[in-house]
C-alpha positions as CSV (number, residue, x, y, z in Angstrom):
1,X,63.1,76.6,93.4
2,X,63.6,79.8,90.7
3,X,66.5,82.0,91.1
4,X,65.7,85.1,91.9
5,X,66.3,87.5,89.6
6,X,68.2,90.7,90.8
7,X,68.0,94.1,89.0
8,X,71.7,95.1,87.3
9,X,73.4,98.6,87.9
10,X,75.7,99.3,84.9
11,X,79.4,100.2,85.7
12,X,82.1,102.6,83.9
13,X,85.4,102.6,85.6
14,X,88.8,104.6,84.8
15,X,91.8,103.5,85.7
16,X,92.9,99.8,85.9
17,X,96.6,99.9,87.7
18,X,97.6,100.8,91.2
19,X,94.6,101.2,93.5
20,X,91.9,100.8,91.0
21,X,92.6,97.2,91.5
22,X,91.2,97.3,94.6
23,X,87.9,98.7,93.3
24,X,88.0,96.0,90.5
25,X,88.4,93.1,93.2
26,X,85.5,95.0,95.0
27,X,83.1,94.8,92.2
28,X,83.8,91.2,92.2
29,X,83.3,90.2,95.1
30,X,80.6,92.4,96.8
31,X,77.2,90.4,94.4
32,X,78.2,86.9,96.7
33,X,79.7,88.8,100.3
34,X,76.9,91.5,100.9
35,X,74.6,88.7,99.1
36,X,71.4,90.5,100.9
37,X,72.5,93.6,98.3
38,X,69.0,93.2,95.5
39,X,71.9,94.4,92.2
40,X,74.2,92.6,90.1
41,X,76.9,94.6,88.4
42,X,77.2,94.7,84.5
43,X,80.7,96.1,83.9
44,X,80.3,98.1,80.6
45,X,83.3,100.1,79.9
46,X,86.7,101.1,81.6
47,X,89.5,103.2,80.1
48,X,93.3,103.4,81.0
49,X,96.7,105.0,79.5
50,X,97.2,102.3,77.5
51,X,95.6,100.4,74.8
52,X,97.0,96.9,75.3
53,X,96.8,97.2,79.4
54,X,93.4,98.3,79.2
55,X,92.1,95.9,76.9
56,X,93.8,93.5,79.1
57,X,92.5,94.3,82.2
58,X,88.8,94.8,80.4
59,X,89.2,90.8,79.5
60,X,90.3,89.9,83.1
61,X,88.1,91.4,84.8
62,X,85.0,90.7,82.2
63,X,84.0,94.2,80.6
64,X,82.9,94.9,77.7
65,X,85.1,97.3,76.3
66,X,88.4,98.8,77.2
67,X,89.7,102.2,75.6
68,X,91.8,104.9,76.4
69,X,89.5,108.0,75.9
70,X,88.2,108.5,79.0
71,X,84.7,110.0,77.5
72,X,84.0,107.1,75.7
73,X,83.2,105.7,79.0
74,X,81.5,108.7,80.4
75,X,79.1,109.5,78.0
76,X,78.2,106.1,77.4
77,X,75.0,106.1,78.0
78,X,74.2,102.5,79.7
79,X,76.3,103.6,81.9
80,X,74.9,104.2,85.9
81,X,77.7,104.2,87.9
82,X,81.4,105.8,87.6
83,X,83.8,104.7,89.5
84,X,87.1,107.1,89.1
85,X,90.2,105.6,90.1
86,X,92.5,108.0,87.4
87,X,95.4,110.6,88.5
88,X,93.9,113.6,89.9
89,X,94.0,115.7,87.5
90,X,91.3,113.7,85.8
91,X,88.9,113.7,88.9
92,X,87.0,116.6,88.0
93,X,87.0,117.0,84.3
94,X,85.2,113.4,83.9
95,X,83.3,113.5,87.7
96,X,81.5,116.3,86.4
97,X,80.8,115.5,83.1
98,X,79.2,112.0,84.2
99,X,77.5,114.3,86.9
100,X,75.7,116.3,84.1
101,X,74.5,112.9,82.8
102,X,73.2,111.9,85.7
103,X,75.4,109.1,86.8
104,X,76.1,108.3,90.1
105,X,79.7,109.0,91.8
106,X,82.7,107.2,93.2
107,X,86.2,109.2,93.3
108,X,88.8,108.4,94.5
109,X,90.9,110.7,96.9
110,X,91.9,113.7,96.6
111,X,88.8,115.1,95.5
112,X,90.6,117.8,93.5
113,X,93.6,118.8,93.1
114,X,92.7,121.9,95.5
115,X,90.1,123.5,97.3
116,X,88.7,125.4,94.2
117,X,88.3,122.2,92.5
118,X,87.3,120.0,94.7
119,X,84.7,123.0,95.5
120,X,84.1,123.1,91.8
121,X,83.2,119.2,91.8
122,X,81.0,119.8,94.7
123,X,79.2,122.4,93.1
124,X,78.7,120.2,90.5
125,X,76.9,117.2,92.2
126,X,75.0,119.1,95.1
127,X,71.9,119.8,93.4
128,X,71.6,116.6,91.2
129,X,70.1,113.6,91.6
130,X,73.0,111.5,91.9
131,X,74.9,109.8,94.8
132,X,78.7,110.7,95.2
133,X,81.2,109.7,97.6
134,X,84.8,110.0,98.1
135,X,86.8,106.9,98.2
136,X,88.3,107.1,101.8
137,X,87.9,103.6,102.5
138,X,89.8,103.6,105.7
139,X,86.8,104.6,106.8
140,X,84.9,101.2,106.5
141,X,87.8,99.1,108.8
142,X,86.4,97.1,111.8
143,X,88.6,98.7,113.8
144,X,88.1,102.4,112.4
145,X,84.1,102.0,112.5
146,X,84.2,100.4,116.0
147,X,86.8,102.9,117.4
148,X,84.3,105.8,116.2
149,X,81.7,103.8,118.0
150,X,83.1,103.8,121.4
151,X,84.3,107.8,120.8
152,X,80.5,108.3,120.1
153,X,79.5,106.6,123.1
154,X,81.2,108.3,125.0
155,X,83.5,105.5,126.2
156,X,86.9,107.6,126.4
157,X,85.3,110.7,127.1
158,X,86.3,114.0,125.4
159,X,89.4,113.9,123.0
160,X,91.3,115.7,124.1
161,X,94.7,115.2,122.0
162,X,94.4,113.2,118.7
163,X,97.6,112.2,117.0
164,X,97.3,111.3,113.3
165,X,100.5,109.5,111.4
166,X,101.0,108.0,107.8
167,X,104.3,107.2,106.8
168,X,106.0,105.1,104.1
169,X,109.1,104.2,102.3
170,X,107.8,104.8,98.7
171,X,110.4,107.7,98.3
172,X,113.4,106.7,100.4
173,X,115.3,105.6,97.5
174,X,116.9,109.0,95.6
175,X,116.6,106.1,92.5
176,X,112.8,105.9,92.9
177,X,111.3,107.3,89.4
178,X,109.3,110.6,89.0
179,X,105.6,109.9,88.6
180,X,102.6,112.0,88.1
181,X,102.5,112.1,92.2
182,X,105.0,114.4,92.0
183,X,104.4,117.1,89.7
184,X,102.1,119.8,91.3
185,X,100.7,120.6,88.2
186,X,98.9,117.1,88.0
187,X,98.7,116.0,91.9
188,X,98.5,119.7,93.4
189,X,99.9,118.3,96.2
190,X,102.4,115.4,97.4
191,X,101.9,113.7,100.3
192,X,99.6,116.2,101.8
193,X,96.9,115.1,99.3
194,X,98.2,111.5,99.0
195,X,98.7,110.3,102.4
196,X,97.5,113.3,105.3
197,X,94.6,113.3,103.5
198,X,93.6,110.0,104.7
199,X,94.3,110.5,108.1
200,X,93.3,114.2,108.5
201,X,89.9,112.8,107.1
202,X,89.9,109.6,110.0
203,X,90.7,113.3,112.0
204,X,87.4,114.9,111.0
205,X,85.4,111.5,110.7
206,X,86.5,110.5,114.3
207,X,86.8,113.8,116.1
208,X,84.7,116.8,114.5
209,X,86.4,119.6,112.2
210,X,89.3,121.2,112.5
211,X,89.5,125.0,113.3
212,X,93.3,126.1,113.1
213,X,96.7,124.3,111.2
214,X,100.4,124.8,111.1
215,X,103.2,123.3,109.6
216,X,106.4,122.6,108.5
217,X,107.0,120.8,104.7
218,X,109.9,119.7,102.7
219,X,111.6,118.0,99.2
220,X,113.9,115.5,100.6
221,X,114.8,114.3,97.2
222,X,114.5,117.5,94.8
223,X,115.3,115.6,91.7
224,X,114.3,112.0,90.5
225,X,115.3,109.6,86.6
226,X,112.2,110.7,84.2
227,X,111.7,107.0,84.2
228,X,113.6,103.6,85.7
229,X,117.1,103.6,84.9
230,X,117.3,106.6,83.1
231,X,120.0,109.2,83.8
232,X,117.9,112.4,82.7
233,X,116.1,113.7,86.3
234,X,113.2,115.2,86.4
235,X,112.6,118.0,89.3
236,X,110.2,117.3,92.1
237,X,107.9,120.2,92.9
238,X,105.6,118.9,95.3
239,X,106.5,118.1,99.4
240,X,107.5,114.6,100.1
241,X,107.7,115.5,104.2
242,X,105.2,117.4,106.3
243,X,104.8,117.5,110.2
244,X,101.9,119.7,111.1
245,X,99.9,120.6,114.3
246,X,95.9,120.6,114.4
247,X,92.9,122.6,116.6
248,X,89.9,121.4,116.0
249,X,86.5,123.1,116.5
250,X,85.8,121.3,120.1
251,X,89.3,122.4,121.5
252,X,90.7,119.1,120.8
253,X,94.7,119.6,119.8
254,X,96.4,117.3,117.5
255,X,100.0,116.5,115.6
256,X,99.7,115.4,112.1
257,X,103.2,113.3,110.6
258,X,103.0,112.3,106.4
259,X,106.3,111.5,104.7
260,X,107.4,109.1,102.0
261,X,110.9,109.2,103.3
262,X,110.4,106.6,106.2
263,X,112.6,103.7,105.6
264,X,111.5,100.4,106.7
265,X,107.3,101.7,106.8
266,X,105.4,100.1,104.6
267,X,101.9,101.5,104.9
268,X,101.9,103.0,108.2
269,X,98.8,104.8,109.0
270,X,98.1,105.6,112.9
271,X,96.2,107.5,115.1
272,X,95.5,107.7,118.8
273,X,92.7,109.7,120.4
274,X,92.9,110.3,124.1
275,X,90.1,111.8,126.0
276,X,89.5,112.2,129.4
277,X,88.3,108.8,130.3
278,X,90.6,106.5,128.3
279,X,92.6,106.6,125.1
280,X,92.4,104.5,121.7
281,X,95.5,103.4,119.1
282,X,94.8,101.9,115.6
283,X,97.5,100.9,113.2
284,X,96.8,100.3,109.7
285,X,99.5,97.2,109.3
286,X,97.6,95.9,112.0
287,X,94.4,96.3,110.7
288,X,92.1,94.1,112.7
289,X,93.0,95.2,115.9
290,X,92.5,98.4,117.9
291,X,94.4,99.3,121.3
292,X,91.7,100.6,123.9
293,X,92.7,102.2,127.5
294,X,89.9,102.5,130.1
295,X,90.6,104.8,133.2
296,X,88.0,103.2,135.0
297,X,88.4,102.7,139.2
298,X,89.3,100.6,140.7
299,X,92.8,101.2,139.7
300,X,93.8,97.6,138.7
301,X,97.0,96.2,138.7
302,X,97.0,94.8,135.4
303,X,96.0,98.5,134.3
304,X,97.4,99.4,130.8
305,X,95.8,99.0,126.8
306,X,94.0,96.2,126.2
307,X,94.4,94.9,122.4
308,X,90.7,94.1,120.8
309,X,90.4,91.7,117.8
310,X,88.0,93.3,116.3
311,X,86.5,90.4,114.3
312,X,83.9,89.0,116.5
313,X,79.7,88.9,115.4
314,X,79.1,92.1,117.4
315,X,81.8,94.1,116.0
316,X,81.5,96.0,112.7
317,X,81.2,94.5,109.7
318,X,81.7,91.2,112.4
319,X,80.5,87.6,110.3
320,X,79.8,89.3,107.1
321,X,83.4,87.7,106.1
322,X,84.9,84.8,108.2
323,X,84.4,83.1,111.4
324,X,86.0,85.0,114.5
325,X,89.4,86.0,114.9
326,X,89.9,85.4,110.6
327,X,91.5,88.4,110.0
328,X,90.5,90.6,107.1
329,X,93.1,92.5,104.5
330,X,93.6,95.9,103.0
331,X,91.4,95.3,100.1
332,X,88.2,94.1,102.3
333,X,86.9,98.0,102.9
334,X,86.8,98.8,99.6
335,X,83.9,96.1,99.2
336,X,82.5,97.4,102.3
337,X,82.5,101.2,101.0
338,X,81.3,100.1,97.4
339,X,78.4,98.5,99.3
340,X,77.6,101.4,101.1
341,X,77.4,103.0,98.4
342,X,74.8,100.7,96.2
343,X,72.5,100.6,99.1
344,X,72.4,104.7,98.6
345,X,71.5,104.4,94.9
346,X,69.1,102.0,95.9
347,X,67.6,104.0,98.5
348,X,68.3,102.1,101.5
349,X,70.6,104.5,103.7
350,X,72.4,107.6,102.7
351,X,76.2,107.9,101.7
352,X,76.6,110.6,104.6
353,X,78.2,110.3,107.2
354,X,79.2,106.8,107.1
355,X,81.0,107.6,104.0
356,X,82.2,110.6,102.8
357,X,80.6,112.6,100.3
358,X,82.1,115.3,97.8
359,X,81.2,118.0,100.5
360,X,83.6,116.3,102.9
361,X,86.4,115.9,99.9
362,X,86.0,119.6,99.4
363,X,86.0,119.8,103.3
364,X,89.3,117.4,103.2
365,X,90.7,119.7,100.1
366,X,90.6,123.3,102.7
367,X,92.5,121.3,105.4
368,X,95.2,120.3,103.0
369,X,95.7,123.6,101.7
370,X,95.7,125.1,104.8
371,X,98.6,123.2,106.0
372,X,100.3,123.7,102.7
373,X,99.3,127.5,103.1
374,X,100.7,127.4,106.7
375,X,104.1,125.3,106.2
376,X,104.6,127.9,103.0
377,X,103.9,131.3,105.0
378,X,105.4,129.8,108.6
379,X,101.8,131.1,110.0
380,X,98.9,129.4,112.2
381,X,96.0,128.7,109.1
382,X,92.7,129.5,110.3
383,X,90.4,126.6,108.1
């Protein structure tokens, strides 16, 4: 029997270290998991900081170049898809720029570095004939996708109350070295943009949008060595604590926690929704598994949260992977979203609102500026 031949979409990627290896391992594995998906991936170009890394990671991975100028990549013109895993202050310069050349869009989050970029970037893509969409993968977990299906259905009734949490212990240590995360000028934000905005998205994805904000922010650690070991500091300008409190557009209230300064958290993302029929809790180093609390009569006397593996054949995403209860890992929705994704470009579903396009990073972009605006001015932001 002849193979079938399947038509190629041409990648371009920037960035190769941190979580861009996440969207490397997607591109690998997504031709043989989602084997239904008619594309095989050609990986063309990537660029990173540094020559030897990149060229490196280009031979790993099986690209065919590797280079450090960014355009290079961009206006290559095989090139059909971008995928831009770079700091954020090289999301918009080379998102629009592939825009203009008609390539289609993957960014990762934030969109922009604020709201008038991340506006600027939508601006740019709106009237094109491209796909885009923002890398908030947390989107495509079992758990996530199934925990918006019961909200939907109305199986908890109406939120009421939604608490959103994501703390780690990246920045405990006083010792930790400055980075690029946090210097305003080339994050905009700190862990507003790099951790609330994840769960202030799963806030807008699972819930609706948000109407008012406050806050409260903070520099625990004012001062970090300009690299490991190295006695000269470098100052911190961006917040590495914020607590906040969220109304959204239905009446729905909600607390928001994101800190780096949480010893002992790893990559603790949570939320809880409760509603007037029942409540849900996810927690992201639990990933397969979503807490679910019915108020149903009779009043039972077993009555409490029931915890749901949620890796059976009729759950999201259920038998794509492993048999059930075989767990998945952190990296698994990143195939999921870059699937998503191709099936848009192909013209077989649309990126919104399964995914989140660059109108809901720009959406994502107000609400973090508002809190920042809010913690800064001690007032209630209206978004």
């Amino acid at each position: 029997m002849p193979i079938r031949t399947m038509p190629t979409l041409n990648v371009g990627v920037l960035g190769y270290a941190g979580v861009a290896r996440a969207h490397l391992n997607a591109l690998k594995k997504l031709p043989y998991i989602f084997w239904s998906t008619p594309v095989r991936f050609r990986l063309v170009g990537i660029a990173g900081r540094s020559p030897s890394g990149v060229e490196d990671v280009a031979r790993r991975y099986g690209f065919e170049y590797g280079v450090t100028d960014w355009r290079r990549v961009v206006e290559d013109p095989q090139i059909e898809l971008l995928i831009n895993c770079a700091p954020n202050d090289t999301h918009a310069g080379p998102c629009l720029a592939a825009a203009a050349l008609g390539k289609h869009l993957l960014c990762e989050k934030p969109l922009g570095r604020d709201t008038g970029e991340a506006r600027r970037m939508w601006d740019g893509v709106r009237r094109r004939p491209v796909c885009h969409q923002v890398s908030f993968n947390y989107r495509f977990i079992p758990a996530v996708r199934f925990a918006r299906e019961l909200i939907q259905a109305g199986e908890i009734g109406e939120i009421v109350h939604f608490r959103m949490r994501y703390t780690d212990d990246s920045l405990s240590d006083p010792s930790t070295p400055h980075t690029w995360r946090q210097e305003r000028r080339r994050a905009g934000s700190g862990v507003v943009g790099d951790l609330a905005s994840h769960v202030l998205d799963l806030g807008r994805f699972l819930v609706g949008e948000f109407r008012n904000v406050c806050g409260f922010s903070r520099i625990v650690v004012p001062r970090r060595p300009a690299r490991p070991g190295a006695r000269r500091m470098k100052p911190v300008d961006v917040e590495d604590c914020f607590v906040g409190a969220v109304e959204f557009a239905t009446g729905a209230l909600g607390t928001l926690e994101a800190s780096g300064c949480c010893p002992g958290q790893k990559n603790f993302l949570t939320f809880e929704a409760n509603g007037t029929r029942g409540s849900l809790r996810f927690n992201l180093e639990r990933l397969n598994e979503l807490e679910v609390f019915r108020a149903e009569p009779p009043v039972r006397r077993d009555r409490g949260f029931k915890t749901v593996l949620v890796t059976d054949a009729d759950h999201p995403y259920g038998g794509r992977w492993w048999p059930s209860g075989h767990i998945l890992g952190w990296e698994h929705p990143f195939v999921h979203q870059l699937h998503h994704l191709v099936q848009a470009i192909l013209g077989n579903g649309a990126v919104a609102p399964l995914a989140a396009t660059f109108a809901d990073g720009y959406a994502n972009a107000r609400v973090c500026d508002a809190m920042l605006l809010a913690a800064r001015t001690g007032r209630r932001i209206r978004v």
